[in-house]
C-alpha angles and dihedrals in degrees: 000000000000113000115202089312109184101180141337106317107190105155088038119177104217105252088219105037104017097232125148113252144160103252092202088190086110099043126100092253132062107278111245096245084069091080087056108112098214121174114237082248096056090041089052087046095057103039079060098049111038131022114220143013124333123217122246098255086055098042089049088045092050103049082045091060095040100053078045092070084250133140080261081183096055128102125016125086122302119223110244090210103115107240 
């Protein structure tokens, strides 16, 4: 799942935790957060909440929490870039 990705990203900051990850949308191969599966709401919820890429431990989290009944887009930092 690609997340508002403007351009190769391959030292990415998560957009939710900070951390520093690989964001593999521009590689040759397909990135790892492909194989995620993430419901379109959780995709919709996401895209309104955070710009750019998450890493693989949130997005994990998150679809956790979603396929949990949970809020998966609470909690975490949210970008202060204006959207």
């Amino acid at each position: 799942m690609r997340i508002n990705v403007a351009g190769p990203l391959a030292n990415a900051a998560c957009a939710r935790c900070g951390g520093a990850f690989h964001c593999g949308a521009a590689d040759p191969d397909p990135c790892a957060c492909s194989a995620l599966l993430l419901s379109a709401t959780l995709q919709v919820a996401l895209r309104e909440r955070w710009r750019g890429c998450l890493c693989l431990d949130c997005l994990r989290a998150l679809a956790a929490q979603d396929t949990a009944g949970e809020s998966p887009a609470a909690g975490g930092t949210r970008d202060p870039t204006p959207g």
